[in-house]
Every structure is written in C-alpha cells, then in structure tokens.
GUNU-154181 format. One record per residue (C-alpha): x, y, z; residue in three letters. Coordinates in steps of 0.05 Angstrom, whole numbers, padded with zeros to 5 digits, always signed. Last residue first. Layout:
XYZALA...
This chain:
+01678+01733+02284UNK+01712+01698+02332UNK+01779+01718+02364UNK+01847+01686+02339UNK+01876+01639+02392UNK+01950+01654+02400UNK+02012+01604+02383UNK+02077+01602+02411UNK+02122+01554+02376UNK+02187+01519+02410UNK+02252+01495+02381UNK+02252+01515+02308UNK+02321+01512+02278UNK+02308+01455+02226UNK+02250+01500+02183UNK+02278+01566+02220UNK+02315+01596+02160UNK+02258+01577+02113UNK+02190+01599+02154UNK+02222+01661+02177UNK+02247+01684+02111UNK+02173+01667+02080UNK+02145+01709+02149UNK+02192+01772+02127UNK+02249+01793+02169UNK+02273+01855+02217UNK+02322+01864+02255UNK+02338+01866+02332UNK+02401+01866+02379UNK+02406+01855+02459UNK+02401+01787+02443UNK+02382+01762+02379UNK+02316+01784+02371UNK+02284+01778+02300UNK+02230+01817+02286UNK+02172+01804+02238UNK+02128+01822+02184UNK+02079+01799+02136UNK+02021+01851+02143UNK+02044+01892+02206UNK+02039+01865+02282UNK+02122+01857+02292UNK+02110+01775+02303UNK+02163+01751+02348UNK+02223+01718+02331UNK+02262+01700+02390UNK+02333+01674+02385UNK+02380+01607+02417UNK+02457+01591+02418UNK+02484+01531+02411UNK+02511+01466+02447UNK+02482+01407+02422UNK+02487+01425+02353UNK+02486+01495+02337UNK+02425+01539+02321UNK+02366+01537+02366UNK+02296+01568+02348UNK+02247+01606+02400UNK+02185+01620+02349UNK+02132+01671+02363UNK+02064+01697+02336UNK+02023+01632+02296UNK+01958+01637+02293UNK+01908+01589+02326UNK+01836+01573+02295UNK+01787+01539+02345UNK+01735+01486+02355UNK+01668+01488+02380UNK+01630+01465+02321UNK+01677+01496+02260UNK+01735+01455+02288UNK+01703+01398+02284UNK+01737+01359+02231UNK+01814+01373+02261UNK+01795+01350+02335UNK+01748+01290+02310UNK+01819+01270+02266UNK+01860+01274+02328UNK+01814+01230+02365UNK+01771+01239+02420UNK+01750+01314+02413UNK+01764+01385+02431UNK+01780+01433+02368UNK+01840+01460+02334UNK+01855+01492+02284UNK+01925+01517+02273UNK+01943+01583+02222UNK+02025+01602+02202UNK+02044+01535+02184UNK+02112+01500+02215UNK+02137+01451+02164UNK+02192+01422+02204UNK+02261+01400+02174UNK+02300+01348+02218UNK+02359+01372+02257UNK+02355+01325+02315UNK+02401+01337+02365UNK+02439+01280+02391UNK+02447+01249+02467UNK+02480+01190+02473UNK+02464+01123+02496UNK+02452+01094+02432UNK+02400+01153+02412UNK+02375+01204+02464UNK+02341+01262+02435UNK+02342+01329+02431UNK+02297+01367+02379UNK+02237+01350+02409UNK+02191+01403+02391UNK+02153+01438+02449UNK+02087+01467+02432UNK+02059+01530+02470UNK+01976+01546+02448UNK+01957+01615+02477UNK+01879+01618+02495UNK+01888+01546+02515UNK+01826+01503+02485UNK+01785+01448+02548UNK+01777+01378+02541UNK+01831+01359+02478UNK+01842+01286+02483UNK+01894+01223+02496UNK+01868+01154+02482UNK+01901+01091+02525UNK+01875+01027+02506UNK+01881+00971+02554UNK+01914+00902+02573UNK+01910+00860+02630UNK+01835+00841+02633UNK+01818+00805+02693UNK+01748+00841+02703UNK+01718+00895+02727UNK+01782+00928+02760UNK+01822+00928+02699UNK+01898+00914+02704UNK+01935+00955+02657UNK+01988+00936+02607UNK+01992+00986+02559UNK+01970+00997+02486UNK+01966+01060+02449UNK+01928+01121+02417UNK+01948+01182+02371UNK+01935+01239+02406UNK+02018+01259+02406UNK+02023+01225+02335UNK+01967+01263+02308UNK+02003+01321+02334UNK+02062+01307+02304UNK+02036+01296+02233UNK+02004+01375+02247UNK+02066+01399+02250UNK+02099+01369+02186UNK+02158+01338+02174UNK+02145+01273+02137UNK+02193+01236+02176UNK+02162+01250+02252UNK+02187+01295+02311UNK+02164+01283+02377UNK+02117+01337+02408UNK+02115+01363+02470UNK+02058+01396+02489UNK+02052+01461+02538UNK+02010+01488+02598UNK+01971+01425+02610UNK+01926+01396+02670UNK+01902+01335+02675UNK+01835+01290+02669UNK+01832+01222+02677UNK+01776+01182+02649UNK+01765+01104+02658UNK+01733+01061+02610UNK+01698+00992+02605UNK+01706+00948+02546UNK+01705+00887+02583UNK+01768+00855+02552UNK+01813+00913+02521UNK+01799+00956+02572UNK+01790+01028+02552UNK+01836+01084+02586UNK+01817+01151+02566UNK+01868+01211+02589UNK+01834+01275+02589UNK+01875+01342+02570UNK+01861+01406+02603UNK+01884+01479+02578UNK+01931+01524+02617UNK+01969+01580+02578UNK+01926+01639+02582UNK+01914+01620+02660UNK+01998+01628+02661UNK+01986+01708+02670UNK+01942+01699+02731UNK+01881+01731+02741UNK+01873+01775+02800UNK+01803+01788+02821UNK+01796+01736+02882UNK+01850+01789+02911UNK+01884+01742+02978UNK+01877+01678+02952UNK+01884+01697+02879UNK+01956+01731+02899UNK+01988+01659+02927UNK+01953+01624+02870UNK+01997+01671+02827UNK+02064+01658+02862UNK+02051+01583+02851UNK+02034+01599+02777UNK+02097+01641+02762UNK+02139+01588+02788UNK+02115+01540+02759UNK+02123+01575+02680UNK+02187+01607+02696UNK+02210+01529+02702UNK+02173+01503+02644UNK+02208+01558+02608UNK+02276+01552+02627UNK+02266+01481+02617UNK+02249+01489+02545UNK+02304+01546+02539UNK+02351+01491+02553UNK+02422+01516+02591UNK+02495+01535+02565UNK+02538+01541+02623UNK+02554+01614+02645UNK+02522+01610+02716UNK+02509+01541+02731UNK+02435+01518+02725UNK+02436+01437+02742UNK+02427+01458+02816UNK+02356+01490+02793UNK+02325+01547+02836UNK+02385+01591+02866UNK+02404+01585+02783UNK+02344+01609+02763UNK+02339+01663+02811UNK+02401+01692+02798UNK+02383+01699+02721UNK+02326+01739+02740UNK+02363+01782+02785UNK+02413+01794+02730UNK+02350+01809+02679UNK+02326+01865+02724UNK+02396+01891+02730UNK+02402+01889+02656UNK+02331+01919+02633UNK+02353+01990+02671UNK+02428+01984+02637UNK+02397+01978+02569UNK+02356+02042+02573UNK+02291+02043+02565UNK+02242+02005+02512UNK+02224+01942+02550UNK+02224+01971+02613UNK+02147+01969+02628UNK+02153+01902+02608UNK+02213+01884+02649UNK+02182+01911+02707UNK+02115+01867+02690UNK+02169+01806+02688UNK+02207+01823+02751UNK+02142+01825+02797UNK+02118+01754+02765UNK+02178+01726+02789UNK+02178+01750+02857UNK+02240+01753+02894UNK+02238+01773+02973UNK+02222+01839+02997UNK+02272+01847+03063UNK+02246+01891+03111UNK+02278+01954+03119UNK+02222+02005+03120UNK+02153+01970+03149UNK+02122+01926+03090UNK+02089+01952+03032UNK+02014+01934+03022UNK+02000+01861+02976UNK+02018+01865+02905UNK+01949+01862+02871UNK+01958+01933+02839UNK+02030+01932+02814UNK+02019+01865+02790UNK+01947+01880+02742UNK+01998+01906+02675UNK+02020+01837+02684UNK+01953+01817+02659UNK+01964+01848+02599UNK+02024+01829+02583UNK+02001+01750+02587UNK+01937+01774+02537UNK+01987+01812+02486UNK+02041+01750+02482UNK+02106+01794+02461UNK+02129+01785+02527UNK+02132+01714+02529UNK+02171+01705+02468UNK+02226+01758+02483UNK+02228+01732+02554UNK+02240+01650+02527UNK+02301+01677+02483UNK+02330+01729+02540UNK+02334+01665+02590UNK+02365+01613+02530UNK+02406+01671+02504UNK+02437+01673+02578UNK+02512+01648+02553UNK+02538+01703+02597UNK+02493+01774+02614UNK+02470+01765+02540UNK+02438+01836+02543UNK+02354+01848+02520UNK+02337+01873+02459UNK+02271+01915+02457UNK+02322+01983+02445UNK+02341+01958+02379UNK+02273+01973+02346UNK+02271+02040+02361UNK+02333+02051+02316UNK+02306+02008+02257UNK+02243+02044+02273UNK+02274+02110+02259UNK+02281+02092+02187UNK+02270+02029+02154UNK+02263+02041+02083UNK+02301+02096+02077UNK+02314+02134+02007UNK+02368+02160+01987UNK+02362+02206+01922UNK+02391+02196+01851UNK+02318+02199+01828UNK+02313+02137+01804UNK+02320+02117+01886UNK+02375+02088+01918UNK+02357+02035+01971UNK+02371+02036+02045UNK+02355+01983+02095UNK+02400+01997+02163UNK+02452+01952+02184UNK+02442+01897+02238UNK+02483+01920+02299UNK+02550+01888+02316UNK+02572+01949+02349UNK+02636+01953+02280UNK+02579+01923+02234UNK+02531+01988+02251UNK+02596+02035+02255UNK+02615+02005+02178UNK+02543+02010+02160UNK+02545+02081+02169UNK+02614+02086+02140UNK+02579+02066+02074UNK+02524+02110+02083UNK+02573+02164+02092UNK+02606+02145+02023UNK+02542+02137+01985UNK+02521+02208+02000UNK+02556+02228+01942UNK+02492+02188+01909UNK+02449+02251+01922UNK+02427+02278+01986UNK+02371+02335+01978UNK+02316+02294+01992UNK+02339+02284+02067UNK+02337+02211+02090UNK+02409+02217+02098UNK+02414+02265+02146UNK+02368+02227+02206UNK+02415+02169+02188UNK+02475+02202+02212UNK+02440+02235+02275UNK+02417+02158+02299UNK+02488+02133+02275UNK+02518+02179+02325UNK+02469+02166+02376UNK+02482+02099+02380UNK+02556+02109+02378UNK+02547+02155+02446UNK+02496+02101+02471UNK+02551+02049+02460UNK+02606+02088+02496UNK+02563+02107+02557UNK+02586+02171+02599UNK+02545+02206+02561UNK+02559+02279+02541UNK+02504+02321+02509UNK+02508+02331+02441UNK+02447+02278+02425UNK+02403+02301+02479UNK+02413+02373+02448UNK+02397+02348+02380UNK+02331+02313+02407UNK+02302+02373+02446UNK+02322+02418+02386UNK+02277+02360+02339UNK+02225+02361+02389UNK+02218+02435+02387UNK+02221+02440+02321UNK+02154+02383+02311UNK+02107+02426+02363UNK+02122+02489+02313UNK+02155+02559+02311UNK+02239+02563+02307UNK+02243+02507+02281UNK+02316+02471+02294UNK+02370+02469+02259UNK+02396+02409+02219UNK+02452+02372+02267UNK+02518+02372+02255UNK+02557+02307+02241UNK+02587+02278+02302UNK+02660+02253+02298UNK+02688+02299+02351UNK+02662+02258+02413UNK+02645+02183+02388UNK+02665+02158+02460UNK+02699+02087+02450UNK+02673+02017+02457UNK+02670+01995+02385UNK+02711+02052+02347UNK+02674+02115+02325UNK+02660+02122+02241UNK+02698+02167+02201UNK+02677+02236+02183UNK+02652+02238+02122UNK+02583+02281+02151UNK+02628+02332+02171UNK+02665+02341+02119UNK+02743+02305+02109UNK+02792+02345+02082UNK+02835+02306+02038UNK+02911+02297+02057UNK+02950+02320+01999UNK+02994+02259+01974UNK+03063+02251+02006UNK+03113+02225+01952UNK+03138+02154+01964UNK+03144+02129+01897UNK+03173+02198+01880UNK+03242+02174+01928UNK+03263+02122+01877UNK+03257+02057+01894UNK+03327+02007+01917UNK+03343+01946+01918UNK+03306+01931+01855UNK
C-alpha cells in the first residue's frame, strides 16, 4: 500500500473553459479576463444604442474591485435570460451564484422553465435594487437601519426635495458651512441610487455628527436605533424652525410625524379635571402576553392612579387618562424590547402580531379611539419595520415596502433582497423593533 502505481496519477486533459464558464472573480479582486462577451449591439434603434452604451461601460476599466464583480454578474445575467439557453446553462448560473455568495450579495431568483429554458424572475431589478444599500462604515447598522426607514416615507422625501430651495444664500468663498442634518438627508436621497462611494462620505459625516452630539455614541460601539432616531428626529426639527422663521413656506419633514396627545387628570374627590396637552413624534409601547399590537396600545391609553394634590379641594389622589387630540400623517411606534429586570438589562424576545392596516381615531379611551374611526378617525398602513436580531448586542435591518401587490425589500446594509409581506410578518414576529406606519388617503 506503500506504494500506487503511476496511472493513478495520470494527467487528465484540461477542459477548455467558454466564455460564459469562465470562473467567477475573487472577493476584492479586478474581474479582468473573466468577462463573458457581450451580445452585439443594434445597429438601428433607441434600445441598441443603450445596450452598446452599456457593454462599453462594462469593458471599461474601474479602478473599483466590487463594481468590476458587479458588472460581471450584471453581463452574466443579461445572457442567461436569453431564450436560447438550455439547462447547459446550469453551470454558469451556478458560478453566478458562487460570485453573488463570494460579495455576499443575495443570489438572483431563477427557475427552469418546461421548456428547458431559464427563466428570470428578478432580473435587472435584482441589480438595481442593490444600489439603495447603504455601507456599514463600523457597527453603523443602527444609523443605515433608521435612514432606510425614513427615506422610504414618500411625504418626509418630499419635503426634502424643498432643502435646496429654502437654504439661506451662499456665504462669501471660504466660510465654513456648518452641518445640517436635514441638508445630508435630501443629499442622501438624491444619492440613493449612485455610486456607493458618493452615499459613504455623506453617511461618514452623518455618523460624525452623532457621535459630536451624544457622549454615549463611540465610534464602532453598538448603539440603539431608537435613540438614533429620537435624536435625528430633534435635530431635524430645531434646524427646521430655524428655516420656517426665515421662508414661512417651508414645511418641515418631522411635521409628518408630530401629532398631540392630551393628558386628563380627574380628581378622585371633587371630580374636577385638568387637561395637558403635549407634543408626540413617536409611542412607546410596552410589550404585553397576548402579543398583539393593538393590546399595547390599549395598555399605553389605558388609565391610572397617581397621587396628585387637587387645587379645589384636599383630594390626594387622581385619574390620569391619556388621548389621541390631533392624527400623525406617519404613525412611528417604539416596541420595548429592552428592559430592565433584577437590575439587569434583558431583551425581550416576545412574539408580536404586527398587522398590516391600523385605525385609529381621536378619543378618550382606547376603545372610543377604535369605535370611531369611521367619524373622524383614520386607517394606517403599515410601510417599514427596523427589526433587531441578537440579544443585547445585535445587528439591526430595514424592510421597507417595495410599492407592488405583496412585496418588499429587505436592506441589510449596503445589500438588498426581496421578500413577501407573510415572510415579513413571520421572521420579524420577535425581531420587530420599531414600525412606521402611513395614513392611507380618503376615499
């Protein structure tokens, strides 16, 4: 057994490899060599001329490694959503989900017809798609998480569209422009869909911020996306009643989020009451056993006792009621997930039954606020949901509504795929951290 014969170890023939077999491009090299030709272009036609525009975009060097792998699987895919592939094809679209796995990068849908034929489900969306990430610059998924969900809000983006034009004049050359919040967030709208290196310096400066802002933000620590938010959230409203005193036309984005809640105090004694009103850009709601959304918000309006010292009488103890006054156009509730129990804090991984459709509608008690919501009330749909996986340190996503019938997009990051609302509703029933709801329009 010492030794094998010399026929064990026979060279084969090496194959030669096509084009389109080529193997994949390593994670963070150049691609150069490995990319399968092109289909010419048109010679006649609007749709050639974009296709030669696209190829020569594609063969052009880029100093980038990931846009060079991008644009390898890009080409790749564009081939195998021809109708003349057959099932040979199998092996590139195997390597194609090799490169896709190798960048980390969900892989592309692709079914096999009757027909022997590939067929793509997803297409050049899937590649579109990828370009709304936004980088992890260090343990920033909480910043890129509360972004995501703010920016797919239609009535906040469009009144960032307004910055530009209510920025005050530019200042002599060489003055220093100091940070502006609200600035940063209609550039990273406008940016959404360029290059990852554009979006990345504007998120940097972002990231700066918060931590110039907050001592308890270190750079590279994991942070609360909740805080993040309520943060971005006061800062975004101080810079907007700065604008509104000098354009009385500018609307501030956070006016979408603001809604007024009036505390009722009634004295248990003399019966008389006291009405406080105060302003709201978010609940927080405490978790309860039966795991519903709606249980919590009974809780939230639900009233209770205090000691309080009437002034029209000696009563001592008083009834405190909590009420809708005014609806948000863009409903934000906090689920308290972290909790402090024996002196330690725990994360709460209860399931939450988070419905697609809200109403709600002002009123005294949280059953008045449910019954009217035909007279006055309104019906809230359900468009993004931060989630946070992990225990107490973890990692946190976006999952905004895509706009189709029964999709969405999950954004993890700088990456992006695509799930339906039953996934969404299962894999984030003890993940969900915060809920973004929009006011539907009347009919």
């Amino acid at each position: 057994m010492g030794l094998c014969s010399s026929k064990l170890f026979k060279k084969r023939p090496k194959k030669k490899k096509s084009r389109i077999d080529a193997e994949p491009p390593a994670p963070g090299r150049a691609c150069s060599g490995h990319l399968p030709p092109a289909p010419p272009a048109s010679s006649s036609g609007h749709e050639g001329g974009e296709e030669a525009t696209e190829d020569q975009a594609v063969r052009n060097p880029d100093p980038d490694p990931d846009d060079r792998a991008q644009a390898f699987i890009k080409e790749t895919y564009l081939r195998l959503q021809g109708p003349g592939v057959s099932l040979e094809g199998r092996a590139a679209f195997r390597r194609l989900k090799e490169s896709c796995k190798a960048l980390s990068i969900p892989p592309p849908e692709l079914v096999f017809s009757r027909k022997s034929c590939l067929v793509s489900t997803a297409s050049i969306p899937f590649i579109e798609m990828q370009k709304l990430g936004f980088s992890n610059l260090g343990n920033s998924c909480f910043m890129n998480a509360i972004l995501q969900s703010l920016l797919s809000l239609s009535s906040v983006c469009s009144d960032l569209a307004t910055q530009e034009s209510a920025e005050p004049e530019e200042k002599s050359e060489g003055s220093h422009t100091s940070f502006s919040l609200l600035r940063s967030l209609a550039q990273l709208q406008l940016s959404r869909k360029d290059r990852n290196k554009v979006k990345k310096s504007i998120l940097k400066e972002m990231e700066q911020w918060a931590f110039s802002c907050l001592p308890d933000f270190y750079e590279g620590k994991d942070q609360d996306a909740h805080e993040f938010l309520i943060m971005c959230l006061s800062q975004m409203k101080s810079e907007g009643e700065q604008l509104m005193s000098s354009r009385e036309s500018y609307r501030c984005p956070v006016a979408n989020l603001e809604f007024t809640v009036d505390s009722v105090r009634t004295c248990k004694s003399c019966g008389h009451r006291s009405t406080r009103t105060e302003d709201y850009n978010h609940l927080s709601l405490d978790l309860t056993p039966e795991g519903t959304l709606q249980g919590s918000l009974d809780l939230f309006f639900k009233a209770a006792d205090l000691e309080y010292r009437c002034g029209c009488c000696s009563g001592e103890q008083a009834s405190v009621t909590l009420q809708l006054s005014a609806l948000p156009r863009v409903l934000v509730l906090n689920l308290k997930r972290f909790k402090f129990i024996n002196g330690r804090m725990k994360k709460l991984r209860n399931p939450m039954d988070v419905p697609t459709e809200l109403s709600l509608s002002c009123g005294e008690t949280a059953q008045q606020q449910r019954s009217q919501s035909q007279d006055g009330g309104a019906t809230y749909e359900l468009t993004s949901v931060v989630s946070h996986s992990g225990r107490m340190f973890g990692h946190y996503i976006s999952d905004i509504i895509e706009g189709s019938a029964d999709g969405w997009l999950c954004l993890n990051d700088k990456y992006a795929s695509r799930l339906s609302e039953q996934e969404l509703l299962q894999k984030r029933a003890k993940k969900s951290y915060l809920l973004f709801y929009v006011q539907r329009a009347p009919r």
